[in-house]
N, C-alpha and C positions, 0 to 999 in steps of 0.2 A: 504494500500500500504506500509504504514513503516512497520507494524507487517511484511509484507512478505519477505521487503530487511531484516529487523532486523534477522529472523529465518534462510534467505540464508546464510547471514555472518553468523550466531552463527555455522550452521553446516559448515561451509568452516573452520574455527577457529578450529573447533570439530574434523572435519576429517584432517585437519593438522598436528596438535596435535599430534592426533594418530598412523600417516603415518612416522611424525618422531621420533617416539621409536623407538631404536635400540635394538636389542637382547643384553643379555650378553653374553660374550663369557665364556664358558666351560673351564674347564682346561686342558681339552684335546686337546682340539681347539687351544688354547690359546700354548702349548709345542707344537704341532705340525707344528703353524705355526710359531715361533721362530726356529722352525729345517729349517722349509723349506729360510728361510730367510740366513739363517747361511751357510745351503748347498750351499745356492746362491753365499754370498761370498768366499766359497771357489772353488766351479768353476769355481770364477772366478781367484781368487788367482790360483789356477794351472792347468788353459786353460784348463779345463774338460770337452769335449763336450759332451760327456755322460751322464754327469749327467746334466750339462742345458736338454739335449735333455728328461729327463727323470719331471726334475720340469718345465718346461715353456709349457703353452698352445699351439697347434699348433697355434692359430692365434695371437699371443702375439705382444704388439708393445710398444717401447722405444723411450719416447722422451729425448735426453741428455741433457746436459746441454749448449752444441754449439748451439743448436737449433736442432740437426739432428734427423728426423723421423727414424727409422728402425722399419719397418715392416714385420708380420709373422717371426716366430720360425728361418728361414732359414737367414732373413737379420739382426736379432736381434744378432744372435749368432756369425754370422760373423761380424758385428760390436763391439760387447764385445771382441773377440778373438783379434782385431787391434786396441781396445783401450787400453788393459790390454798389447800387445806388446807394444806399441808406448808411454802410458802413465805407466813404471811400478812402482809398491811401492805397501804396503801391503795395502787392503783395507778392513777397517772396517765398519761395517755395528749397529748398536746399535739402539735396537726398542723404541722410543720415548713413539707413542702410538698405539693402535690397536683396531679398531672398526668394531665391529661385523653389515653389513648391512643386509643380513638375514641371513639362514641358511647357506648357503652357499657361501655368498661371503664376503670378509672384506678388509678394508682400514687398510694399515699398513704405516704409518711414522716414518722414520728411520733415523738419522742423519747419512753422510755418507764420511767417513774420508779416503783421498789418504797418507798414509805416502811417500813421495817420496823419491828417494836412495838417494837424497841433504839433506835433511833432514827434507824439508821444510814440511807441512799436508796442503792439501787441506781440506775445510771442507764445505761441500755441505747438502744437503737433497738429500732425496730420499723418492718418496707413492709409496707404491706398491698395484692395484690391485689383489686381489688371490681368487679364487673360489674352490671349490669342485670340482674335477671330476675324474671318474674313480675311488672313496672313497682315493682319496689324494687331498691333498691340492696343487695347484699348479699356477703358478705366470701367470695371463692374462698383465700386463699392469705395463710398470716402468715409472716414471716421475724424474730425476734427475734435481734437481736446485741448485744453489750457491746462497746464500743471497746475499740483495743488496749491492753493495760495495767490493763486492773479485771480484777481475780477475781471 
């Protein structure tokens, strides 16, 4: 009976393990999806609906940093379009780190800075889910946070 739990752990242990190896990313992976990140900031920098409409997955969903869900490509976009009015100042986006989950999809953490016209910088996070499709890389899923301690 121990040999047998012993053998279940060792392969749960085994297959763990193995399950959490991540790919490297490529360097083409790797420049492409730093473009895709970059384009992101600057549509949003100048209210580009075009091009969101062209990097975001039709079912993309953004959680902000209020707490506010926007979901699918249509509510995401109209929420980015009335925060970038309502909140404006240049926004910087800078890739922390970037991990490749398979082929095709990766975690991207990005610290993510509001210069505002006062002068002041908001300074947040932001993960981006992004996957593969249609042979581009394009953004499923934004999570924006403030660390503990900033209003």
């Amino acid at each position: 009976m121990k040999s047998i739990l012993f053998l279940a752990l060792a392969a749960l242990l085994v297959s763990t393990a193995l399950v959490a190896q991540t790919s490297k990313i490529n360097a083409k992976d790797n420049r492409e999806i730093h473009m895709l990140i970059d384009r992101y900031s600057e549509a949003r920098d100048k209210r580009d609906t075009v091009l969101l409409n062209r990097i975001l997955t039709s079912d993309v969903d953004q959680l902000v940093s209020s707490g506010e869900w926007r979901m699918g490509k249509e509510g995401a976009m109209k929420g980015m379009m009335q925060s970038s009015t309502s909140n404006p100042g240049e926004r910087v986006l800078t890739i922390d780190k970037l991990r490749l989950l398979n082929a095709g999809t990766a975690l991207v953490d990005a610290r993510y800075e509001i210069k505002n016209t006062n002068g002041t910088i908001r300074k947040m996070w932001s993960t981006f889910l992004v996957v593969q499709q249609d042979g581009a890389w394009k953004i499923a899923a934004i999570r924006n946070m403030l660390p503990a301690g900033n209003p």
